[in-house]
BALOBA-1460 file (C-alpha; in Angstrom, 3 decimals):
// residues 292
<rec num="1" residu="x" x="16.139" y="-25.820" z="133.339"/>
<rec num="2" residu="x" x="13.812" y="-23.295" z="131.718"/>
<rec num="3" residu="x" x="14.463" y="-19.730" z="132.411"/>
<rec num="4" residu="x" x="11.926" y="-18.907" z="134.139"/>
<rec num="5" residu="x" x="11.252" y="-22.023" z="136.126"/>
<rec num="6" residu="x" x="12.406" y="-20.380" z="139.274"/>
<rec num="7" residu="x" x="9.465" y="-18.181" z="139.055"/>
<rec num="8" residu="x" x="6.920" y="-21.311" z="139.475"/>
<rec num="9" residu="x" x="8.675" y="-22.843" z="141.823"/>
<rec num="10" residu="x" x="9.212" y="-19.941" z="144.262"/>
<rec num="11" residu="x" x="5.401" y="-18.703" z="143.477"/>
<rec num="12" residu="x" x="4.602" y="-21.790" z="144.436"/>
<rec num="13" residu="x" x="6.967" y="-21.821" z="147.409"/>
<rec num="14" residu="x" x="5.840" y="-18.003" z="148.622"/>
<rec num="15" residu="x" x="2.135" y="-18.978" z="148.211"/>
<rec num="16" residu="x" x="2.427" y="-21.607" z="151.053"/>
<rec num="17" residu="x" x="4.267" y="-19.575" z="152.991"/>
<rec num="18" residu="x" x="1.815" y="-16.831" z="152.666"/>
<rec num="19" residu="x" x="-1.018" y="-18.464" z="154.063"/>
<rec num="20" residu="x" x="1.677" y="-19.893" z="157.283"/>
<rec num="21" residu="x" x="2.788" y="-16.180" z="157.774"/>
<rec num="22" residu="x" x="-0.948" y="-14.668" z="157.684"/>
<rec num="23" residu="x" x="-1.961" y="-17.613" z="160.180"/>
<rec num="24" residu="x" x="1.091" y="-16.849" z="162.307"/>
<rec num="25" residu="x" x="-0.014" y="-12.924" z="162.122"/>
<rec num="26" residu="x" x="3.327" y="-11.575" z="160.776"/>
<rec num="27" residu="x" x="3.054" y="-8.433" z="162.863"/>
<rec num="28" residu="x" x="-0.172" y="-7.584" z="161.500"/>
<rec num="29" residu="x" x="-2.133" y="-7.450" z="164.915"/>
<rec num="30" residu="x" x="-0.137" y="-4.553" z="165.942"/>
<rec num="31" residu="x" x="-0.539" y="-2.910" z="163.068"/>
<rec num="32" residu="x" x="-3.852" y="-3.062" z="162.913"/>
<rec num="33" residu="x" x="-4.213" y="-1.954" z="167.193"/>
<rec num="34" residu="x" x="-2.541" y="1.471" z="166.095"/>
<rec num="35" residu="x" x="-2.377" y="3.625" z="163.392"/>
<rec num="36" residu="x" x="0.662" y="5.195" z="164.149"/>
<rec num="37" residu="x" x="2.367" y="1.433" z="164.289"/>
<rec num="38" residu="x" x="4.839" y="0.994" z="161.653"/>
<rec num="39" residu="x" x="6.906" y="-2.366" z="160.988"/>
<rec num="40" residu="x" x="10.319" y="-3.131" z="162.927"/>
<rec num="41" residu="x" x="11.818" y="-2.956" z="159.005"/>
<rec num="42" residu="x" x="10.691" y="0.423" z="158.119"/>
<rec num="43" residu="x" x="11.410" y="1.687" z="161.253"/>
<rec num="44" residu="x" x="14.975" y="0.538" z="161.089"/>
<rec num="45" residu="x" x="15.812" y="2.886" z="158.202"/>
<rec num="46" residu="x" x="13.707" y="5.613" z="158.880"/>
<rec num="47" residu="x" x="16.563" y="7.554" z="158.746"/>
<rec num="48" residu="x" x="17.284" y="7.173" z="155.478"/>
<rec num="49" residu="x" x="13.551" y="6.982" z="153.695"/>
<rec num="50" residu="x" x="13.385" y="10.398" z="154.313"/>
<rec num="51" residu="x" x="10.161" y="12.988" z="154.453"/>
<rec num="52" residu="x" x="7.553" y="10.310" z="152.467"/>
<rec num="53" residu="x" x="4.632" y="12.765" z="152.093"/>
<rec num="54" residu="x" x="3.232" y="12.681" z="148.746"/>
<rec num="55" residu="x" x="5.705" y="10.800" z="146.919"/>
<rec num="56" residu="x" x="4.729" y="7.725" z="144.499"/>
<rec num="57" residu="x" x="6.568" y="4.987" z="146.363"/>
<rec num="58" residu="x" x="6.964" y="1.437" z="144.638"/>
<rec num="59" residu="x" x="7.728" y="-1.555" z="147.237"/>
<rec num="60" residu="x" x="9.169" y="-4.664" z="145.506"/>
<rec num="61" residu="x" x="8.454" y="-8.324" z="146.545"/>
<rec num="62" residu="x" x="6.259" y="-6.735" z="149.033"/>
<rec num="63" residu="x" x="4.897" y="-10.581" z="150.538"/>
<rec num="64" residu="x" x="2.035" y="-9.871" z="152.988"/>
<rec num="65" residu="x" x="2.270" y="-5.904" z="152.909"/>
<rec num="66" residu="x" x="2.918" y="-4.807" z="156.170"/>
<rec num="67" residu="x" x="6.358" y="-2.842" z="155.009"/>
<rec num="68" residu="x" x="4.337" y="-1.409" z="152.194"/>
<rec num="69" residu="x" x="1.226" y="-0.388" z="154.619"/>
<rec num="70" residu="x" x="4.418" y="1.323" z="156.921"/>
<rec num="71" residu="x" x="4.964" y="3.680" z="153.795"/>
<rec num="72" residu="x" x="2.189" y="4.495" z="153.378"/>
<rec num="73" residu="x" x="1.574" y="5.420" z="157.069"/>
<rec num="74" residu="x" x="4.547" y="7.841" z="156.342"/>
<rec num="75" residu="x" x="2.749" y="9.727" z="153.763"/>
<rec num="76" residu="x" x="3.523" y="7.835" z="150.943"/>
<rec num="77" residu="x" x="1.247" y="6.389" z="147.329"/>
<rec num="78" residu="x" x="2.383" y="3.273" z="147.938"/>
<rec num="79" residu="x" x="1.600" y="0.352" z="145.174"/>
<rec num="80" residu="x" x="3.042" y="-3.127" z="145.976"/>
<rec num="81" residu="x" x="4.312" y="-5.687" z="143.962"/>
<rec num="82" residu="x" x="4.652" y="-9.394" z="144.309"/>
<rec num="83" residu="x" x="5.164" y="-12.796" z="142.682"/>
<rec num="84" residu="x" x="2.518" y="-14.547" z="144.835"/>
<rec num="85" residu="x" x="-1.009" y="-14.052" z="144.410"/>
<rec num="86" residu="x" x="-1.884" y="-15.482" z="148.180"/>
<rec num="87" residu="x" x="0.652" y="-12.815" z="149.739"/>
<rec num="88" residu="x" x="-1.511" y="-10.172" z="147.723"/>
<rec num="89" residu="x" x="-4.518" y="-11.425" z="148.809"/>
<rec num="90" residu="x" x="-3.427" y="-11.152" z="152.714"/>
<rec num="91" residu="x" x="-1.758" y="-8.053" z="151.682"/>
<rec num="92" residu="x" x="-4.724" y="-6.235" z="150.481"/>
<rec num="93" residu="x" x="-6.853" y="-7.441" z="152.915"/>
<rec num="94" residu="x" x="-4.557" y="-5.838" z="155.582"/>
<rec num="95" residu="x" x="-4.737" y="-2.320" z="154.111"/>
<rec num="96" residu="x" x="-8.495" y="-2.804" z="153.731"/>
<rec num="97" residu="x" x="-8.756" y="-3.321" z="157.713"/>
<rec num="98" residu="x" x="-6.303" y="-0.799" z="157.835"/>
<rec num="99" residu="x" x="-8.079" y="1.857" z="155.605"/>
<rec num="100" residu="x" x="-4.606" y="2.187" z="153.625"/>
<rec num="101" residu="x" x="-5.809" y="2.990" z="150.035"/>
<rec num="102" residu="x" x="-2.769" y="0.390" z="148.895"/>
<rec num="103" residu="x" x="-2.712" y="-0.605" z="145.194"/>
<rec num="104" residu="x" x="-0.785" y="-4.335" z="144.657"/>
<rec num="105" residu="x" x="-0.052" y="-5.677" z="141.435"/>
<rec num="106" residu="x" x="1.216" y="-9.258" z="140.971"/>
<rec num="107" residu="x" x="4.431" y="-9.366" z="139.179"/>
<rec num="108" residu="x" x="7.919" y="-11.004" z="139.050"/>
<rec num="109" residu="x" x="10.226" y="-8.249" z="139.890"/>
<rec num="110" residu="x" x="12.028" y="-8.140" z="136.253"/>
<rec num="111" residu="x" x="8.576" y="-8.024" z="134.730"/>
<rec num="112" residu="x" x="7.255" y="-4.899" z="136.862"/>
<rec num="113" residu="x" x="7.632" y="-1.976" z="134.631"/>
<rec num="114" residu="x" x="5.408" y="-3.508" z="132.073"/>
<rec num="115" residu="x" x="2.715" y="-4.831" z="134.612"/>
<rec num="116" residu="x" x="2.929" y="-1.088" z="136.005"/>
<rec num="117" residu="x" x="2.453" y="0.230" z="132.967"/>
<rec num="118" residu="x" x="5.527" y="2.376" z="132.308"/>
<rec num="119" residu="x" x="4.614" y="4.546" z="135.726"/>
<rec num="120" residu="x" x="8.111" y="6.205" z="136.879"/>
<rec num="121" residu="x" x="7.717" y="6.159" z="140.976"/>
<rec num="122" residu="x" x="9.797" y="8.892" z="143.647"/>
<rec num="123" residu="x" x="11.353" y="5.986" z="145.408"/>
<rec num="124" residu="x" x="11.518" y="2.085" z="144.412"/>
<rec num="125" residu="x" x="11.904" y="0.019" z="148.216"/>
<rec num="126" residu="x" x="13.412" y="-3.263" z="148.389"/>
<rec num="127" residu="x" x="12.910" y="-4.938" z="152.433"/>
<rec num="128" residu="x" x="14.903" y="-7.865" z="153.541"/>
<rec num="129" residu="x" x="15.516" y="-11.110" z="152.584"/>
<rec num="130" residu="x" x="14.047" y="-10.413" z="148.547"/>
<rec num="131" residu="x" x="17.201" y="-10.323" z="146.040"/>
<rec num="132" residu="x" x="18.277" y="-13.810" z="146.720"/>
<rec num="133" residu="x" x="15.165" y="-14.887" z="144.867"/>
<rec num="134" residu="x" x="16.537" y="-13.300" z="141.852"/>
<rec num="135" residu="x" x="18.917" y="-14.239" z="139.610"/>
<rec num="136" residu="x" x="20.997" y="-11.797" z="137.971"/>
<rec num="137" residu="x" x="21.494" y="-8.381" z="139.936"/>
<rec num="138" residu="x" x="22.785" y="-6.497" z="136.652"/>
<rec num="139" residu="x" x="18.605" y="-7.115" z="135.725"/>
<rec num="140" residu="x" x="17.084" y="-6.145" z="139.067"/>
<rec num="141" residu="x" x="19.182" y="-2.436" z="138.803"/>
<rec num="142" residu="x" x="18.010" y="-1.983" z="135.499"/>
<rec num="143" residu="x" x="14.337" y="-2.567" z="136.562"/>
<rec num="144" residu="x" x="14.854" y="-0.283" z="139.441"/>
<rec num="145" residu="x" x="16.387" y="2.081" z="137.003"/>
<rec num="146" residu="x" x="13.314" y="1.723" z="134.561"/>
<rec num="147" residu="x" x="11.102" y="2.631" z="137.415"/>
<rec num="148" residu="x" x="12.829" y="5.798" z="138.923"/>
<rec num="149" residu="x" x="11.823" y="8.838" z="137.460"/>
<rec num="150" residu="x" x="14.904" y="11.293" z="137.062"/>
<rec num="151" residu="x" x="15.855" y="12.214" z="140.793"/>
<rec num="152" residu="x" x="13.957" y="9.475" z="142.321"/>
<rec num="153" residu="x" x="15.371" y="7.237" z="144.639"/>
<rec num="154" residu="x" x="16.346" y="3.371" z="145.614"/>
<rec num="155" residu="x" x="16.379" y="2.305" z="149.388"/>
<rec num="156" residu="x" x="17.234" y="-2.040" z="149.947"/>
<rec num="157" residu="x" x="17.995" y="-3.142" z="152.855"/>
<rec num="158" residu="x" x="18.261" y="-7.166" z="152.646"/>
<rec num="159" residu="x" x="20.303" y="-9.853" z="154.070"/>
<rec num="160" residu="x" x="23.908" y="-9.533" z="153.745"/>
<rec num="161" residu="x" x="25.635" y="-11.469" z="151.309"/>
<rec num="162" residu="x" x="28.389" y="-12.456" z="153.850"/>
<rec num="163" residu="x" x="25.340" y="-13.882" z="155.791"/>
<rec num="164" residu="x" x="23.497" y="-15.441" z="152.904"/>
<rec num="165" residu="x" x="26.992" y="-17.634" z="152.527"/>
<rec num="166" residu="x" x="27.375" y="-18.764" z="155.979"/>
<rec num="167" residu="x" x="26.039" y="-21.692" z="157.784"/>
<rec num="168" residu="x" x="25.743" y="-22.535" z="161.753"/>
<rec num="169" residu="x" x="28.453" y="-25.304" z="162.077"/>
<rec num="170" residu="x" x="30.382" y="-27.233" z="164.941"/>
<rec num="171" residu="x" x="33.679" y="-26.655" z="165.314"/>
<rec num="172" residu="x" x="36.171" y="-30.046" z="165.780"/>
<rec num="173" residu="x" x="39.724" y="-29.363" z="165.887"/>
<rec num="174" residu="x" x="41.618" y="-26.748" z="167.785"/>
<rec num="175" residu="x" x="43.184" y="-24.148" z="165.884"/>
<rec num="176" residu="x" x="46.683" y="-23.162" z="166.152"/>
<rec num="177" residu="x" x="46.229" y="-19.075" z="165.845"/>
<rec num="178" residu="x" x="43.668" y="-19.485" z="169.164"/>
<rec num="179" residu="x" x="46.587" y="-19.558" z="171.515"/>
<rec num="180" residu="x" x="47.142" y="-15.910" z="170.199"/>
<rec num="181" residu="x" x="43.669" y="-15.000" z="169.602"/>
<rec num="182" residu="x" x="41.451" y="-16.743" z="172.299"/>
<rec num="183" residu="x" x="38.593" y="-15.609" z="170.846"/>
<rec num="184" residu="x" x="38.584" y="-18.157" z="167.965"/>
<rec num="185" residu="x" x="35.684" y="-21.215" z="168.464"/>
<rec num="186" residu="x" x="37.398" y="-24.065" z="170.214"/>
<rec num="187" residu="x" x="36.206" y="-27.209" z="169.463"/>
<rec num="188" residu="x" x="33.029" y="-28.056" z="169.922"/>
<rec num="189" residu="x" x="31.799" y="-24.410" z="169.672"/>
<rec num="190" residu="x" x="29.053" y="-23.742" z="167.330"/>
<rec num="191" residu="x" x="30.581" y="-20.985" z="164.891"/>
<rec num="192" residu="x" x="29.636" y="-19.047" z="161.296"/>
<rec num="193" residu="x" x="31.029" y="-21.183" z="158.343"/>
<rec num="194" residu="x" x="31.309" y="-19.454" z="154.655"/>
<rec num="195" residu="x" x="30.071" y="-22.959" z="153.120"/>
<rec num="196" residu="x" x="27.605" y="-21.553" z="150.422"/>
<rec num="197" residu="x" x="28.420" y="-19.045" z="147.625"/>
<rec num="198" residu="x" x="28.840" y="-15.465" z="148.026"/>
<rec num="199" residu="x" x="28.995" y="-14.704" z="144.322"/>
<rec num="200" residu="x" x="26.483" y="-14.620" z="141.944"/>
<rec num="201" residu="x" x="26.491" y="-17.731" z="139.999"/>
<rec num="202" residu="x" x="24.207" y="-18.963" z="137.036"/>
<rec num="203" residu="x" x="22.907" y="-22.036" z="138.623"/>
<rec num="204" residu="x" x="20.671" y="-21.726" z="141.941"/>
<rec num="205" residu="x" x="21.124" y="-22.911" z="145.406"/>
<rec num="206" residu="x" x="18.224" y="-25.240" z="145.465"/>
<rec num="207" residu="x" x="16.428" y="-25.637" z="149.112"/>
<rec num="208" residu="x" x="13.565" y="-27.888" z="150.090"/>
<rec num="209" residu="x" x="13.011" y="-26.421" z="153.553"/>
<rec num="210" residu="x" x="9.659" y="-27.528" z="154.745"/>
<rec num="211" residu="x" x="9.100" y="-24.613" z="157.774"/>
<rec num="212" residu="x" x="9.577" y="-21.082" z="156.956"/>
<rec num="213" residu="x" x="10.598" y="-18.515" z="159.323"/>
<rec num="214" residu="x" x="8.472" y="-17.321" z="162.161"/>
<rec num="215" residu="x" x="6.032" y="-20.767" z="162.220"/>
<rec num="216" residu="x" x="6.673" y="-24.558" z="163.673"/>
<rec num="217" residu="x" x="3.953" y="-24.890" z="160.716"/>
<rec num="218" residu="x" x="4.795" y="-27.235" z="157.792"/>
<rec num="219" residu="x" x="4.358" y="-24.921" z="153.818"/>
<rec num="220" residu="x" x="2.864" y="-27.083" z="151.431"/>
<rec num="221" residu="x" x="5.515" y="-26.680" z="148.862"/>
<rec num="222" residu="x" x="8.846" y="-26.534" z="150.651"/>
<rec num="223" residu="x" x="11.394" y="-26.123" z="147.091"/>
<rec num="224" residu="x" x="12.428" y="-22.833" z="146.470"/>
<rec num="225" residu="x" x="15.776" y="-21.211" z="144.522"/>
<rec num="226" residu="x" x="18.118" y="-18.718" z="145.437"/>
<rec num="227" residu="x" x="21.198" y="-16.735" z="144.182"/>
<rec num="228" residu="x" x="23.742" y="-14.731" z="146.160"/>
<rec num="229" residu="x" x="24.875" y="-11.775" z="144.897"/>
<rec num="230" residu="x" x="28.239" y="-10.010" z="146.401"/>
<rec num="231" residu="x" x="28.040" y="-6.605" z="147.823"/>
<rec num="232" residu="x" x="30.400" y="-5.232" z="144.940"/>
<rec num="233" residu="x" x="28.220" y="-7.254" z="142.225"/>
<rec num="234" residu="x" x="25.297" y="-4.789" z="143.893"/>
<rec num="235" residu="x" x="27.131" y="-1.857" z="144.151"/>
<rec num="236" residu="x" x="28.627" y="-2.199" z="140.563"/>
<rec num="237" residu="x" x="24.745" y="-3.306" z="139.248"/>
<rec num="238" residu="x" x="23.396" y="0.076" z="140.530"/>
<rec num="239" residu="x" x="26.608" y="2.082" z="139.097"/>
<rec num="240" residu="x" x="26.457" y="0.380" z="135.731"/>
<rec num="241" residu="x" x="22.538" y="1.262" z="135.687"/>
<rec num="242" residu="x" x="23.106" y="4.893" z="136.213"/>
<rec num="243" residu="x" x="22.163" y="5.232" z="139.556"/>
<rec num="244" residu="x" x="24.311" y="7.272" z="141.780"/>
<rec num="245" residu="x" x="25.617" y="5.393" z="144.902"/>
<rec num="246" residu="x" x="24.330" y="7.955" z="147.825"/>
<rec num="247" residu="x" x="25.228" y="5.827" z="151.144"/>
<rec num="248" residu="x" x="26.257" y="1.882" z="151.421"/>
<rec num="249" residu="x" x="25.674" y="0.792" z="155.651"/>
<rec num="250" residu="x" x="25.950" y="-2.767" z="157.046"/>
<rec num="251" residu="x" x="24.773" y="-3.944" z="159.716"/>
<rec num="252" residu="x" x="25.169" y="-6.820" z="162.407"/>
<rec num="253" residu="x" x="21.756" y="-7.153" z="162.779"/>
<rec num="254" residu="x" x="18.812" y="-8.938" z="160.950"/>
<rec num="255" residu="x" x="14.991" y="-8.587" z="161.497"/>
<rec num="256" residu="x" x="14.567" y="-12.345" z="161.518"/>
<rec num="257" residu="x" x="17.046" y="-15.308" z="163.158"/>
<rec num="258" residu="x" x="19.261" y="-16.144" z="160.032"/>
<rec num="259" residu="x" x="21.481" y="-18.702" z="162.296"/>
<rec num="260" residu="x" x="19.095" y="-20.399" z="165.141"/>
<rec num="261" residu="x" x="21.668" y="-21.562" z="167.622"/>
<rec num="262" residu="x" x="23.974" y="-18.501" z="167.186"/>
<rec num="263" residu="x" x="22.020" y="-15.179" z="167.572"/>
<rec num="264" residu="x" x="20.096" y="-13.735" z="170.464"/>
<rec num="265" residu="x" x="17.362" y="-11.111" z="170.280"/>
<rec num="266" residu="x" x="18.282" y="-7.444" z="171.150"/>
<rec num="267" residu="x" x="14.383" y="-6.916" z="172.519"/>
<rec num="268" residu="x" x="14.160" y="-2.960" z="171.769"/>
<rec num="269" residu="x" x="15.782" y="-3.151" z="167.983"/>
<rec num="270" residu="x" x="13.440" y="-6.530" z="167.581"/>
<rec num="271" residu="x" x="17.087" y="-7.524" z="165.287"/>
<rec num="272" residu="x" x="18.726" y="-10.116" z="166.315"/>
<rec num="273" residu="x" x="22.894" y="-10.378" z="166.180"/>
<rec num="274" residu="x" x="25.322" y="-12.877" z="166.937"/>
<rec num="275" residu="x" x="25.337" y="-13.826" z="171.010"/>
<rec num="276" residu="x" x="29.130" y="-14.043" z="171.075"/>
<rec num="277" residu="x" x="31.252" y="-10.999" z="169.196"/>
<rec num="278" residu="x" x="28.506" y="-10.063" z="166.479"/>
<rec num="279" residu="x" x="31.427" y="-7.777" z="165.240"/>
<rec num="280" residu="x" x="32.418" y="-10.791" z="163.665"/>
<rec num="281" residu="x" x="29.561" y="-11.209" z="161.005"/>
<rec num="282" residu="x" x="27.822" y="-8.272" z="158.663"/>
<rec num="283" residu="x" x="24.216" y="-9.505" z="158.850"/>
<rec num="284" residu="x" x="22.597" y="-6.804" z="157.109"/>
<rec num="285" residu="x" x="23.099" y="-3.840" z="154.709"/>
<rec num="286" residu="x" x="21.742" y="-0.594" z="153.753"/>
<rec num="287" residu="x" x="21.795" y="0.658" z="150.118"/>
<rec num="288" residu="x" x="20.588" y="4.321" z="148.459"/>
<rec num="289" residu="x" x="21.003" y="5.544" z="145.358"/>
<rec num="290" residu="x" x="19.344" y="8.195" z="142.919"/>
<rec num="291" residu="x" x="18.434" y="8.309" z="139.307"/>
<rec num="292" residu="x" x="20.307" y="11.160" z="137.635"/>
């Protein structure tokens, strides 16, 4: 395939699911009813954004905004940046309602430095679920790198590539080590299966899913392409770009129901984990870093 087919295929692929999310209201209603209302994401890792106030934040694969409109609630020049054009169109029409002055450029990620043109930012943000669309990791640190100026930051918090390799499945046979460890799925017990890759590999997982997350609704174009990347690949990406590793957290949460069947929703964190011994499966993780 061309290298850069993935990017028309998942444009095409985010634009339908743009205009299913913004019909669903992906949070936005709340956001909207207060001013003070920040997303479940950004709230998560308050913690470790830090005081915003002032600083030049950059949010990659920002989709319909309402991360990026969270920044800037916290004091933060926020600019967005996307693939999909329809995501930026929902996204700036949120900040407009909002009154969030919210700049959004389209872009692919790899591309952004150009498209911004050569602006260093404080902190580059990553939310969930964005670097499987990419694929090579050793690029996307380099592009954060480009973007940092010297002392600025890098916060991602995405889907865990443990996670991103695991499937729902039914378990048949019994399993000798459960007479020890009773805790193991018997058969018939719905359980986490590493079937998919948790490497990085050159070719993509291809998917033709036609419902996206959140919505019963049908997306026009259902193919899209992903890549795993293993937590050492990112760690070692970030090193090897010159970024200094400042804190590395997982999680056994996620902001969205990765395994339908499996998890149950912890109401008050809005994350949901695994119903039966989430200590089992890292869901999430947490990654900073700073530009020397």
């Amino acid at each position: 395939m061309p290298d850069d087919e993935y990017l028309e295929v998942n444009r095409r692929n985010w634009d339908s699911r743009a205009v299913v999310h913004a019909r669903a209201g992906y949070g936005a209603d709340r956001l909207l009813a207060d001013p003070a209302h920040l997303s479940s994401v950004v709230r998560f890792d308050l913690p470790r954004l830090g005081d915003l106030t002032g600083l030049d934040v950059v949010h990659l694969q920002c989709h319909l905004g309402t991360d990026t409109l969270s920044l800037a609630r916290l004091g933060a020049r926020a600019v967005g940046v996307d693939l999909s054009g329809a995501s930026l169109a929902a996204a700036r029409d949120l900040a407009a309602r909002a009154g969030a002055a919210i700049e959004y450029v389209q872009s692919d990620v790899y591309a952004a430095p150009e498209a911004l043109g050569g602006r260093r930012f404080d902190l580059v943000y990553t939310g969930i679920g964005a670097l499987c669309w990419l694929p090579s990791i050793d690029r996307w640190a380099r592009t954060v790198a480009a973007l940092l100026r010297p002392g600025g930051r890098l916060v991602v918090r995405d889907g865990h590539p443990v996670l991103n390799a695991a499937i729902a499945m039914t378990v048949r046979d019994e399993h000798a080590d459960r007479a020890q460890q009773p805790a193991i799925t018997g058969p018939g017990g719905l359980t986490p299966a590493l079937e998919l890759s948790y490497f990085e590999r050159p070719e993509a997982t291809v998917w033709e899913d036609e419902h996206t997350y959140g919505s019963d609704e049908r997306v026009e174009q259902p193919r899209s392409m992903e890549w795993n990347h293993g937590l050492g690949e990112i760690v070692t990406a970030v090193l090897d770009a010159g970024l200094e590793l400042t804190s590395l957290t997982e999680h056994d949460s996620a902001p969205w129901d990765p395994l339908p069947g499996l998890m149950v929703l912890d109401g008050a964190l809005e994350e949901y984990r695994l119903r039966d011994r989430p200590e089992r499966l890292p869901a999430t993780f947490t990654l900073t870093a700073r530009r020397r």
